[in-house]
Backbone atoms as SQL, in Angstrom:
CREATE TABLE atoms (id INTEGER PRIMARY KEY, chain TEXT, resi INTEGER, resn TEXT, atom TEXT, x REAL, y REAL, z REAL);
INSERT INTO atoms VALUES
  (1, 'A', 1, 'UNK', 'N', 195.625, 58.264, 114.482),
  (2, 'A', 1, 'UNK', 'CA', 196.972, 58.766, 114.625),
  (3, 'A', 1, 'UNK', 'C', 196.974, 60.270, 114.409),
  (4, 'A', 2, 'UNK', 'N', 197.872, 60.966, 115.501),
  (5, 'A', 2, 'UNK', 'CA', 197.799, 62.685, 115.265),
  (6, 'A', 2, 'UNK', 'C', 198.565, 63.086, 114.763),
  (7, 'A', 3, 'UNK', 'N', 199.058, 63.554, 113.246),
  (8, 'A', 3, 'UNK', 'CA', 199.934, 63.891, 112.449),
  (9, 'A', 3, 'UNK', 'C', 200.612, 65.165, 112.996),
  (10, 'A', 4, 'UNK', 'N', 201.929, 65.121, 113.274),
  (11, 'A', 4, 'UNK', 'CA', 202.433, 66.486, 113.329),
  (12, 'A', 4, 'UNK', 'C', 202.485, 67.152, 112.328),
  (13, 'A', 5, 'UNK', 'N', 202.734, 68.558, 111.888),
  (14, 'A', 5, 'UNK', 'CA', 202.696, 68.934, 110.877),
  (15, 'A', 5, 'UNK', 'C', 203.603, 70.377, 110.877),
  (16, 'A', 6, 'UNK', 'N', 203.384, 70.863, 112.032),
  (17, 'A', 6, 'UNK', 'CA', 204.037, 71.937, 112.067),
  (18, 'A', 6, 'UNK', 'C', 205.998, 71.489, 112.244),
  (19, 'A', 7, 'UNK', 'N', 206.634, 72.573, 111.910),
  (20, 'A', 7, 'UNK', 'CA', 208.282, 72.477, 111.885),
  (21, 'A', 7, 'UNK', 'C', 208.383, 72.393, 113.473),
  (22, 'A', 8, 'UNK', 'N', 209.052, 71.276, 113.471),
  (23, 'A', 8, 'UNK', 'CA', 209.736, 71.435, 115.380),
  (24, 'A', 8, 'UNK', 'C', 211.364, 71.996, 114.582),
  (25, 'A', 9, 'UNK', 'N', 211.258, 72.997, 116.254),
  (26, 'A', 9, 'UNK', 'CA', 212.444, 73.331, 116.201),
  (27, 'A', 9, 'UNK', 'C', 213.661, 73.100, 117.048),
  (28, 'A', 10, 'UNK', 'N', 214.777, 72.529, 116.946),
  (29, 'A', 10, 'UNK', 'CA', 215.503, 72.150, 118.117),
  (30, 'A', 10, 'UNK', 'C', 216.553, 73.065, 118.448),
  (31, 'A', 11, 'UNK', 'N', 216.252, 73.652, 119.618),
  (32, 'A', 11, 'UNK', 'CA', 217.776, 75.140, 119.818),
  (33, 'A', 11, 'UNK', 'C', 218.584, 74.465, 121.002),
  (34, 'A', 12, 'UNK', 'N', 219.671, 74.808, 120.797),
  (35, 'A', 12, 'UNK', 'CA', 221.078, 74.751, 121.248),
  (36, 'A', 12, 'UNK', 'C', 221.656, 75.828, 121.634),
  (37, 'A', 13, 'UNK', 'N', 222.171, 76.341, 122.870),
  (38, 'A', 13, 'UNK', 'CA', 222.646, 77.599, 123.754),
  (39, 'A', 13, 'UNK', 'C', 221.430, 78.812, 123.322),
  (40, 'A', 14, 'UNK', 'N', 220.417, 78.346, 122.824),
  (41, 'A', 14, 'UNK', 'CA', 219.518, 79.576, 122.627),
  (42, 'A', 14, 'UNK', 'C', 219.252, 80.051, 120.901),
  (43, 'A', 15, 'UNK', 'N', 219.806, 79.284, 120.317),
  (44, 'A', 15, 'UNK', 'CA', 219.833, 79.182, 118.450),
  (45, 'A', 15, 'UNK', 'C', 219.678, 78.066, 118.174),
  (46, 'A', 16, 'UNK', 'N', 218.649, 78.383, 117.186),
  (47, 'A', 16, 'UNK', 'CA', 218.595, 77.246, 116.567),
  (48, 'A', 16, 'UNK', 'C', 219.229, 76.564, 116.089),
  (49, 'A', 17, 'UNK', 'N', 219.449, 75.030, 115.991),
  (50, 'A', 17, 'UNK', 'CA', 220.148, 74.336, 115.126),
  (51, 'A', 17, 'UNK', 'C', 219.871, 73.421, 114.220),
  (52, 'A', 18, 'UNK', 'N', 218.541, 73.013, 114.319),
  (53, 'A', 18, 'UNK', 'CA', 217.921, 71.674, 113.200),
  (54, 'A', 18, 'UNK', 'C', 216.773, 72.162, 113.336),
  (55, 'A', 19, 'UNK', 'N', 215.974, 71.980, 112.404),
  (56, 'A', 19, 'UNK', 'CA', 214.472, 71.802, 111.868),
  (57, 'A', 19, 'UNK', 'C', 214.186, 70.841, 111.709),
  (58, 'A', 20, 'UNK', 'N', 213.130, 70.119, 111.954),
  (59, 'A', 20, 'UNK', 'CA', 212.604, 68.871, 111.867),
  (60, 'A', 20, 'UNK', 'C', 211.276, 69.272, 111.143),
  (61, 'A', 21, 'UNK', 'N', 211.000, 68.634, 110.100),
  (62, 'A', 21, 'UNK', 'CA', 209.310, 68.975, 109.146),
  (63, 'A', 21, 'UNK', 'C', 209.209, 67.823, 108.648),
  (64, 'A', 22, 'UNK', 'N', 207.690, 67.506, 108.446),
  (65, 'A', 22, 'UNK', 'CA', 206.909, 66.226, 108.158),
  (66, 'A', 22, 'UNK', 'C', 207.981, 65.724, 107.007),
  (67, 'A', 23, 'UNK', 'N', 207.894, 64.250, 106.529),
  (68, 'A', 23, 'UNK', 'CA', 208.567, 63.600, 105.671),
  (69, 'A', 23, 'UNK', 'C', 207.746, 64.081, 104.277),
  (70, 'A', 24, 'UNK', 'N', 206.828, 64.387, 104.186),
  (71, 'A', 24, 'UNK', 'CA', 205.755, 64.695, 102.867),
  (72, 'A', 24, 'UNK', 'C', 206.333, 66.528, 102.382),
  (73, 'A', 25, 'UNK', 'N', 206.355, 67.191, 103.039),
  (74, 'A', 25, 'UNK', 'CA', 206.868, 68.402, 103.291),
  (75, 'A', 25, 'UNK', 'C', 208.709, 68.481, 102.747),
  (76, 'A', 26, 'UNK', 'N', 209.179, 67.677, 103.425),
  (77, 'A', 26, 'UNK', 'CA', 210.418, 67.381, 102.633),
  (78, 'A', 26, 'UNK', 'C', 210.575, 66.667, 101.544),
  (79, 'A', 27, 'UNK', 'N', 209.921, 66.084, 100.732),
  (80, 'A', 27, 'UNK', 'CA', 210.164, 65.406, 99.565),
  (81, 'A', 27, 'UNK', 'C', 209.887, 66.573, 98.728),
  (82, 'A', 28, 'UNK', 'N', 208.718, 67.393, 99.145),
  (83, 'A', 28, 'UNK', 'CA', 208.195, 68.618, 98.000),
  (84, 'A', 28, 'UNK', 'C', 209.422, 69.870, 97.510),
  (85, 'A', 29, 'UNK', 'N', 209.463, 70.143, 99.269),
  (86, 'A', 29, 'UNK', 'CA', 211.179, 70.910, 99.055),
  (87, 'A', 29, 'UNK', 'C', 212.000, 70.288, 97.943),
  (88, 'A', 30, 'UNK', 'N', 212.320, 69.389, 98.549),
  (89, 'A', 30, 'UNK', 'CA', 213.607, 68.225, 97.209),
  (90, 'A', 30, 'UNK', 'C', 213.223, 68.367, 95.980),
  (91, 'A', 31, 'UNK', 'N', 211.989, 68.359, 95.513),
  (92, 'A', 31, 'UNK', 'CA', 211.593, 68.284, 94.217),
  (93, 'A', 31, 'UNK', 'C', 211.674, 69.843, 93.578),
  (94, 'A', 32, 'UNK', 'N', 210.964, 70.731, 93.975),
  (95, 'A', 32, 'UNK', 'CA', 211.119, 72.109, 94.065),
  (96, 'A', 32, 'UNK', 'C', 212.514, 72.385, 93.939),
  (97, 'A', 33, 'UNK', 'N', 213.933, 71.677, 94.617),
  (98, 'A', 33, 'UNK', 'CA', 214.906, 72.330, 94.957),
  (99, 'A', 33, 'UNK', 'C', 215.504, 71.546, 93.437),
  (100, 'A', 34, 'UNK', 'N', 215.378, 70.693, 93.036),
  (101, 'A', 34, 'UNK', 'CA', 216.003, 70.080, 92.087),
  (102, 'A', 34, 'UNK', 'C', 215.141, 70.778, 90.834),
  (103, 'A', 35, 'UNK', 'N', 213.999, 71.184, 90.752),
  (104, 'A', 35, 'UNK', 'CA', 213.558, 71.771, 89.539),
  (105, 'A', 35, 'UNK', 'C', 214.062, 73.497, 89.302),
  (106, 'A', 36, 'UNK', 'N', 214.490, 74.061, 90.234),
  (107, 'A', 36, 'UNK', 'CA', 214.666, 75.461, 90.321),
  (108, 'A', 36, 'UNK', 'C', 216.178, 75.163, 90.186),
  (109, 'A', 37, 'UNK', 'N', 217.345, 74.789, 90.510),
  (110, 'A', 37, 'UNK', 'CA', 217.923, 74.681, 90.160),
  (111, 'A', 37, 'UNK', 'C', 218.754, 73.187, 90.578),
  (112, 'A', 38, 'UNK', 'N', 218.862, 72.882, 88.890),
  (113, 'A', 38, 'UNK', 'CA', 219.415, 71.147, 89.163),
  (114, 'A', 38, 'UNK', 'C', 221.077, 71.678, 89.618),
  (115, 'A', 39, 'UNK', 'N', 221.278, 70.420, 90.234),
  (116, 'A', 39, 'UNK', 'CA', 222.760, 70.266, 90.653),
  (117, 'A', 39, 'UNK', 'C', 223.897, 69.811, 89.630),
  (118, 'A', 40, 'UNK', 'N', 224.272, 71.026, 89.844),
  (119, 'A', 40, 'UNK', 'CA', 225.614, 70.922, 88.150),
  (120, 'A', 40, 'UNK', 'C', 226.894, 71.253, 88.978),
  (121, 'A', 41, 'UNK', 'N', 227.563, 69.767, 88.699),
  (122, 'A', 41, 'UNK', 'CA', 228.455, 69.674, 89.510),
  (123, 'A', 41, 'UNK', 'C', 229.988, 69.801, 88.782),
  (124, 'A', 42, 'UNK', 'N', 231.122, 70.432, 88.890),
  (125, 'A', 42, 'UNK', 'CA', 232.423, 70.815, 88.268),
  (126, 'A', 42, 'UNK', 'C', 233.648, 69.853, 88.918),
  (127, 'A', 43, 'UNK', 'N', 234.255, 69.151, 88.647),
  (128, 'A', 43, 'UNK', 'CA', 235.997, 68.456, 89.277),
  (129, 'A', 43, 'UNK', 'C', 236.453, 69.590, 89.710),
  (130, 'A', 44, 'UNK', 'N', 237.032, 69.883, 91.008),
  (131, 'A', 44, 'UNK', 'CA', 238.212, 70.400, 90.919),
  (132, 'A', 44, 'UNK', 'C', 238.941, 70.559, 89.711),
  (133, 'A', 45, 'UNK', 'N', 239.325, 69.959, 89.336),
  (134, 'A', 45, 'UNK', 'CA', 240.409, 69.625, 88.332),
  (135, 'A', 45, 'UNK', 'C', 239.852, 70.789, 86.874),
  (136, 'A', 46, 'UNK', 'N', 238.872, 70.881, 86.598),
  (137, 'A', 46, 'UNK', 'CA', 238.350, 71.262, 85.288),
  (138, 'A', 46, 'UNK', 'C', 238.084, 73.114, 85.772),
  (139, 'A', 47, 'UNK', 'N', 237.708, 73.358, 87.154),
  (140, 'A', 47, 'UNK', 'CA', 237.652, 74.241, 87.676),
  (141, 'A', 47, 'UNK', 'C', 238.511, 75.189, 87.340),
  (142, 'A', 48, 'UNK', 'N', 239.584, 74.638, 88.097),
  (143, 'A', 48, 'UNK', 'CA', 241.250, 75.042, 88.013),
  (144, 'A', 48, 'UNK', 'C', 241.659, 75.268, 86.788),
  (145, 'A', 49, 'UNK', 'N', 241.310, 74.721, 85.850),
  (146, 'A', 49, 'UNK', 'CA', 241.939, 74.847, 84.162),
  (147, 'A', 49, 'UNK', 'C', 240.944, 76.023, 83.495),
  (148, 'A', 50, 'UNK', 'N', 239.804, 76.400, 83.753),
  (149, 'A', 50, 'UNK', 'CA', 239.024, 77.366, 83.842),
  (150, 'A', 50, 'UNK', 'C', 239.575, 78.557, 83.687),
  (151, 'A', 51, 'UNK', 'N', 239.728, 78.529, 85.341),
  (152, 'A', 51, 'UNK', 'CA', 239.785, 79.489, 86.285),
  (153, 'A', 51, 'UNK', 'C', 241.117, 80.110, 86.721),
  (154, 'A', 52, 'UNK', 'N', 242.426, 79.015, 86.340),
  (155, 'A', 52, 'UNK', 'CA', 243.335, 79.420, 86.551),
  (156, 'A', 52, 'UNK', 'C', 244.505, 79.601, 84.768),
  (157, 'A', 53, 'UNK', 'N', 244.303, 78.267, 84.416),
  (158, 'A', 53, 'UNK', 'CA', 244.761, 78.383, 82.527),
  (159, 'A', 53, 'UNK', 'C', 243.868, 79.133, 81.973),
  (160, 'A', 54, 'UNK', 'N', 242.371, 79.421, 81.854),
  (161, 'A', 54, 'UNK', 'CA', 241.899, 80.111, 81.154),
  (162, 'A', 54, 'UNK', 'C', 241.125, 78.929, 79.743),
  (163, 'A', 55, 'UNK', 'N', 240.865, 78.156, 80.151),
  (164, 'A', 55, 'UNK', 'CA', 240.786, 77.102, 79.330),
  (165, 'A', 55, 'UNK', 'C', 238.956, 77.043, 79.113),
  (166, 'A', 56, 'UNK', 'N', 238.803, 77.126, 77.912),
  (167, 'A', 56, 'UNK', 'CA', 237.026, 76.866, 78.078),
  (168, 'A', 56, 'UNK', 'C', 236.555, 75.706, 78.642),
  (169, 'A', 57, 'UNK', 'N', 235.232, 75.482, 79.116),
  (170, 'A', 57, 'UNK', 'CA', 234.644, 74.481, 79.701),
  (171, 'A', 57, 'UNK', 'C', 234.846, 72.906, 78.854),
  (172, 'A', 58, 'UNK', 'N', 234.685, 72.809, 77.303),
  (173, 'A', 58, 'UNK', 'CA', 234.867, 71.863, 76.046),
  (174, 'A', 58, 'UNK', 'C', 236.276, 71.676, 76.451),
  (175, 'A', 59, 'UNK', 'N', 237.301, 72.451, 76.557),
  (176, 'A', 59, 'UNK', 'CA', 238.785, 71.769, 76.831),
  (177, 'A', 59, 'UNK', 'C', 239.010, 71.415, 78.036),
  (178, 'A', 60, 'UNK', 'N', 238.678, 72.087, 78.906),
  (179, 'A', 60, 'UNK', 'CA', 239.064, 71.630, 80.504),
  (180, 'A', 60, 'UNK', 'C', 238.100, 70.243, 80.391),
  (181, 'A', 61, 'UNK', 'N', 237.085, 69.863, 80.052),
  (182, 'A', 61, 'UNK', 'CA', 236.462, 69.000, 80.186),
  (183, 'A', 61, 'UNK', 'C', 236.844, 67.542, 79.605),
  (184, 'A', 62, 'UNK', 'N', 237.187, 67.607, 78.236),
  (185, 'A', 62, 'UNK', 'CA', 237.932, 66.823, 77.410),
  (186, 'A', 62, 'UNK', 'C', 239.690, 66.309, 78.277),
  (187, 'A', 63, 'UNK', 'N', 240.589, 67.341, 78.227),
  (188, 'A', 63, 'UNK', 'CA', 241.784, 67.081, 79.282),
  (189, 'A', 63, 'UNK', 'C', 241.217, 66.318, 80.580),
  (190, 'A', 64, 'UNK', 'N', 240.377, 66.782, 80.865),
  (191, 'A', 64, 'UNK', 'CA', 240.197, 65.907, 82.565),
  (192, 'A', 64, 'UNK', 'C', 239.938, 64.487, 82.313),
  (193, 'A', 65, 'UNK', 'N', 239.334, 64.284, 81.014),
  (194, 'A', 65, 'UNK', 'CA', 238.682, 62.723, 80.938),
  (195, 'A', 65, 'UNK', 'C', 239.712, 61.985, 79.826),
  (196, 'A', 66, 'UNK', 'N', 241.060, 62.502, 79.713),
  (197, 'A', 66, 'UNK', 'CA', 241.914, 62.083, 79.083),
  (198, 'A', 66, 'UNK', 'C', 242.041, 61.509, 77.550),
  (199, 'A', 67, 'UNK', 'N', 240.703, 62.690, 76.941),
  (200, 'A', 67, 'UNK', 'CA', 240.837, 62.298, 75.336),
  (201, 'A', 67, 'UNK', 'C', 241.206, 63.800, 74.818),
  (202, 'A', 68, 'UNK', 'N', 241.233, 63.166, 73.138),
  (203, 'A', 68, 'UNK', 'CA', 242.495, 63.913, 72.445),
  (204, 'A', 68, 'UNK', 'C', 241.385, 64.742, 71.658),
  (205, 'A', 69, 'UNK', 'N', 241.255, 65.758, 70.963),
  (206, 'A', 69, 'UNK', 'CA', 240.431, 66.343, 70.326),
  (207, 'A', 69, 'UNK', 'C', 240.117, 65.722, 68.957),
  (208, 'A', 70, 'UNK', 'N', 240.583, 64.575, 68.653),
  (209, 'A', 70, 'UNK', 'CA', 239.919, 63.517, 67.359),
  (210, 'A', 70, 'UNK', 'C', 239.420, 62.666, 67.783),
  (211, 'A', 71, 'UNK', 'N', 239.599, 62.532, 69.220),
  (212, 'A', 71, 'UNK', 'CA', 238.641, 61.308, 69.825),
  (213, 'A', 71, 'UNK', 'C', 237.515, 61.931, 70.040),
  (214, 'A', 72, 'UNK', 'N', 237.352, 62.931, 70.704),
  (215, 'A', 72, 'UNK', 'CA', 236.241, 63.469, 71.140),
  (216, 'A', 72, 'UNK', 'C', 235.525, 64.038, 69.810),
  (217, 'A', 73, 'UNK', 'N', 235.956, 64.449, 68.690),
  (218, 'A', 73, 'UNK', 'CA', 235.290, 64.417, 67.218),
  (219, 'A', 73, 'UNK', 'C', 234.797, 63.710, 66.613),
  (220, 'A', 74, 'UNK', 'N', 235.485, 62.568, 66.967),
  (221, 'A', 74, 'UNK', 'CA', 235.063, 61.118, 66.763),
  (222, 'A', 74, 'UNK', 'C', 233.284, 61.065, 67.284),
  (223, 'A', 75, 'UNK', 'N', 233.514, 60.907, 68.759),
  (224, 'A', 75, 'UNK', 'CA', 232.703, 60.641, 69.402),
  (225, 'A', 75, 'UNK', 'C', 231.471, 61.667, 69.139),
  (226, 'A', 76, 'UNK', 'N', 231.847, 63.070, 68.800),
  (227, 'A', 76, 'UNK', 'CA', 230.611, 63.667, 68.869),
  (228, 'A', 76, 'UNK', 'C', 230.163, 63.872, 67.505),
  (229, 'A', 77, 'UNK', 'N', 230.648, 63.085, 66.603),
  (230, 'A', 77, 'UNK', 'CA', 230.110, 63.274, 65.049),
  (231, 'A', 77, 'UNK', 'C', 230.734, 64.643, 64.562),
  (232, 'A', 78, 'UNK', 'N', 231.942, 65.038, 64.775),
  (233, 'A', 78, 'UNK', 'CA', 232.242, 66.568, 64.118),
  (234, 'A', 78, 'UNK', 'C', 233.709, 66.104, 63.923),
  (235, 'A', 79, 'UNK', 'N', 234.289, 67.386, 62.596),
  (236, 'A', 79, 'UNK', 'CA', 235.351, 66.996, 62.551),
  (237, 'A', 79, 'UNK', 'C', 236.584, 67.447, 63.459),
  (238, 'A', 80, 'UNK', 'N', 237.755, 67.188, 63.452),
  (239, 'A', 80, 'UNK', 'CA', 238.772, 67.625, 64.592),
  (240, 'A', 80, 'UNK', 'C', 239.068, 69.421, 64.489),
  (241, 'A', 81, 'UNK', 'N', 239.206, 70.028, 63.189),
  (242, 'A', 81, 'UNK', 'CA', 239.046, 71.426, 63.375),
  (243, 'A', 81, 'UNK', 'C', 237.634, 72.022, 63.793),
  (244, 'A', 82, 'UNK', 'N', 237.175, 71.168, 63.130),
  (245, 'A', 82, 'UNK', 'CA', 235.271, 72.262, 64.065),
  (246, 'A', 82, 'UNK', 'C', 235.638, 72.206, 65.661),
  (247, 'A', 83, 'UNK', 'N', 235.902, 71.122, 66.268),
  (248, 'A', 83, 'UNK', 'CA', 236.072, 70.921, 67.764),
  (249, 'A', 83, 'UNK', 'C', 237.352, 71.804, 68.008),
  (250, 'A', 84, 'UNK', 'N', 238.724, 71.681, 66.912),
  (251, 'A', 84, 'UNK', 'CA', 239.416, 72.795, 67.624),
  (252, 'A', 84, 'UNK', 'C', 238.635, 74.816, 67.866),
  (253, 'A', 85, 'UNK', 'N', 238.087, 74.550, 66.774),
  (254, 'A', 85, 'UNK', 'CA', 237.102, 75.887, 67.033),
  (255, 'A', 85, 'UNK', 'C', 236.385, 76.638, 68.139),
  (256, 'A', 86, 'UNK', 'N', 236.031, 75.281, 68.223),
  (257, 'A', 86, 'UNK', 'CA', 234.838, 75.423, 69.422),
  (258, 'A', 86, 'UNK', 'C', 235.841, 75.920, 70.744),
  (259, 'A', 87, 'UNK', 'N', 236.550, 75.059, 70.679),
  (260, 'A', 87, 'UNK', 'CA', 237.771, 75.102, 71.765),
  (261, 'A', 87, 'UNK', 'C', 238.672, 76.422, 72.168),
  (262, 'A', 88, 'UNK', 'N', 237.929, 77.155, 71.743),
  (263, 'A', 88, 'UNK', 'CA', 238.794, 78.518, 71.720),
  (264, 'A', 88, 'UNK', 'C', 237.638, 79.538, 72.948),
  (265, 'A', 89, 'UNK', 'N', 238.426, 80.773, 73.166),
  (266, 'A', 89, 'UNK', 'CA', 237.575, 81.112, 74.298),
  (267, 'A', 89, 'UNK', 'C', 236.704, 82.234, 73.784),
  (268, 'A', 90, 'UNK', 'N', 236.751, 82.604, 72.106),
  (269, 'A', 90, 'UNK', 'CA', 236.000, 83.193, 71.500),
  (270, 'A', 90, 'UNK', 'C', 234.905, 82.520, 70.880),
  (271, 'A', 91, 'UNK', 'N', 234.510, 81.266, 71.095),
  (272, 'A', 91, 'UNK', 'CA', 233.823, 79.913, 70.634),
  (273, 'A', 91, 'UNK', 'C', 232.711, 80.389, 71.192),
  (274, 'A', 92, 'UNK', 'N', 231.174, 80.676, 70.228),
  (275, 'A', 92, 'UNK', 'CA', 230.007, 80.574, 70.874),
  (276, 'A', 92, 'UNK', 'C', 228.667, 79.520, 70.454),
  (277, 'A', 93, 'UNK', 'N', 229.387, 77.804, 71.074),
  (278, 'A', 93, 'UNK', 'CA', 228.452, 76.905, 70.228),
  (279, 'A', 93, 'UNK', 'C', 227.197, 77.000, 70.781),
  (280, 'A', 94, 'UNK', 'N', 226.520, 76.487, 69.613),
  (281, 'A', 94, 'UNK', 'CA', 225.022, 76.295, 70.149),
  (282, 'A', 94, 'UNK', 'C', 224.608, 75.240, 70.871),
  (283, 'A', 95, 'UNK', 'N', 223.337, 75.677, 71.071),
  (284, 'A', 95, 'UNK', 'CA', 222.681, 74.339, 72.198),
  (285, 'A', 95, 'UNK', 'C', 222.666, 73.245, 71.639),
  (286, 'A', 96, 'UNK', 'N', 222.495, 73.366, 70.246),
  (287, 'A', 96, 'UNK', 'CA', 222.904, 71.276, 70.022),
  (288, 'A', 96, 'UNK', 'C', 224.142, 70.999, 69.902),
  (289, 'A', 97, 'UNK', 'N', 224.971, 71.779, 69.762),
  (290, 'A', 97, 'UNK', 'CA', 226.237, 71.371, 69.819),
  (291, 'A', 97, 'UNK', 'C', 226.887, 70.916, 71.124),
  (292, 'A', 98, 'UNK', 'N', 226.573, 71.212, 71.998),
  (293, 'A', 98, 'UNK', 'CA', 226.911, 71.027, 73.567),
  (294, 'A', 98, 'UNK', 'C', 226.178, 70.210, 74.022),
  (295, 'A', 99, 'UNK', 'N', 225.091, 69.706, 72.939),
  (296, 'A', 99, 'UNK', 'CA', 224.345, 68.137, 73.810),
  (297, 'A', 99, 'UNK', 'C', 225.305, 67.245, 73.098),
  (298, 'A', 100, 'UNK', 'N', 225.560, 67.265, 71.936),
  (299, 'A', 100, 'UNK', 'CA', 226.283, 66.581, 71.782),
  (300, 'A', 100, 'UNK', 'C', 227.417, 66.299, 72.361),
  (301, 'A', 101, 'UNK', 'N', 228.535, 67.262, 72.207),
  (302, 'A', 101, 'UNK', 'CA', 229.750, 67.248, 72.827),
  (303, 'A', 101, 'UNK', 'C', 229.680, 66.460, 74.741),
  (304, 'A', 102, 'UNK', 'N', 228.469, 67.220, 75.054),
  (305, 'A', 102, 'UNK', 'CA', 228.222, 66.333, 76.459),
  (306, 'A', 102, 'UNK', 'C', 228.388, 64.734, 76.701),
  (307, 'A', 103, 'UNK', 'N', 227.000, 64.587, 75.293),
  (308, 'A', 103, 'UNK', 'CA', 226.700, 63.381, 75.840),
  (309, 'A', 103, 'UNK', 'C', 228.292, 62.373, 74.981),
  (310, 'A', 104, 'UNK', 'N', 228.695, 62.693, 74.087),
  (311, 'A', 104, 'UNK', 'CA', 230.424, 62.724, 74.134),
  (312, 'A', 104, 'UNK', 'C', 231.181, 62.161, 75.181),
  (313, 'A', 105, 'UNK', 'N', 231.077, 63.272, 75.772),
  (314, 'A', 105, 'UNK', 'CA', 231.963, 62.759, 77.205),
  (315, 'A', 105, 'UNK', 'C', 231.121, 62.683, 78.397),
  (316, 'A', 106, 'UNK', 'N', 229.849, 62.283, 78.197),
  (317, 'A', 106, 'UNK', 'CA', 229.552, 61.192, 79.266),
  (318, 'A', 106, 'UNK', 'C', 228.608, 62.112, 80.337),
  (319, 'A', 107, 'UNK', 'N', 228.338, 63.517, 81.101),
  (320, 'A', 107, 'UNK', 'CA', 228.520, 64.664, 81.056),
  (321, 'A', 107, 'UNK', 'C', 226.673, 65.699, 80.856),
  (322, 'A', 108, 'UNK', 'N', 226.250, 66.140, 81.320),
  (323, 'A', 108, 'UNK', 'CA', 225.128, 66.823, 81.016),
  (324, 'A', 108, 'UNK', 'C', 225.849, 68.217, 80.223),
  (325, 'A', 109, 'UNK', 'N', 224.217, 68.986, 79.600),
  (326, 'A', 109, 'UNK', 'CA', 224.610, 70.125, 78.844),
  (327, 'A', 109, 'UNK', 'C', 225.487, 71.350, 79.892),
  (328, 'A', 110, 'UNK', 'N', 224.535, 71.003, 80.827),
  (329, 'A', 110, 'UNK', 'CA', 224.596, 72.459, 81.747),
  (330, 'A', 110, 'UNK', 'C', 225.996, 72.394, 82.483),
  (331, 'A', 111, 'UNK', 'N', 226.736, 71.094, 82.303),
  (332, 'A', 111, 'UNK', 'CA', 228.162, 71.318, 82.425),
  (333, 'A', 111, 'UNK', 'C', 229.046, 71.702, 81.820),
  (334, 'A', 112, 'UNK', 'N', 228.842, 72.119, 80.448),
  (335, 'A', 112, 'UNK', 'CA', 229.498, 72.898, 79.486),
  (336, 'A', 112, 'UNK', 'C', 228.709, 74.405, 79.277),
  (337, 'A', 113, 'UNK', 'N', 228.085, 74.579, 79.724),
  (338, 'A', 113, 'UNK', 'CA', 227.240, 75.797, 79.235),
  (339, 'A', 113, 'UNK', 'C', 228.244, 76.532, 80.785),
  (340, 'A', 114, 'UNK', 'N', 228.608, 78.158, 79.776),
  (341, 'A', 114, 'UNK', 'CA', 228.838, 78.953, 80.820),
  (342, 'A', 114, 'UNK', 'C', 228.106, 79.887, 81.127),
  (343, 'A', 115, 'UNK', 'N', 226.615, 79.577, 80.900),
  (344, 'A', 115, 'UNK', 'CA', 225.802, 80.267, 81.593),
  (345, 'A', 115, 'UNK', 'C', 225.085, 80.396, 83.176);
């Protein structure tokens, strides 16, 4: 069997429009593309409270999933003023604090991190 290997290219009015590359070649991409940068995905909804209220990532995040800041204290082992703390837009928690609070609400780190 004669392996293709090189990219076919398919053009349309004279531009390209699809690439076609071996199936082995595309899995490596995928892997590469997910290690360089994973897919960290935002609601609408939490966006908007961001971006438009001004709301840190810990509150817009908490409001969207419809708990109260003693539930979510609850849940992340802290008490309800430490979490109101955090909750402020002068709040700079640390990295274990935001695994926690994540895994909290269900949620990876890098969805609370505003880095």
């Amino acid at each position: 069997m004669n392996t293709h290997t090189d990219p076919q290219i398919i053009m349309q009015d004279g531009h390209p429009v699809f690439a076609v590359i071996p199936w082995d070649k595309y899995q490596k991409l995928l892997k590469k593309a997910e290690m360089e940068s994973p897919d960290i995905w935002l609601p609408h909804e939490v966006v908007q409270a961001v971006a438009i209220e001004g709301l840190t990532l810990i509150k817009a995040w908490r409001e969207h999933l419809g708990m109260t800041q003693a539930e979510l204290a609850e849940k992340s082992s802290m008490s309800q003023p430490a979490l109101a703390r955090l909750e402020k837009s002068d709040a700079n928690p640390r990295t274990a604090t935001l695994k926690k609070l994540a895994e909290a609400l269900n949620i990876t780190p890098e969805q609370l991190s505003d880095d």
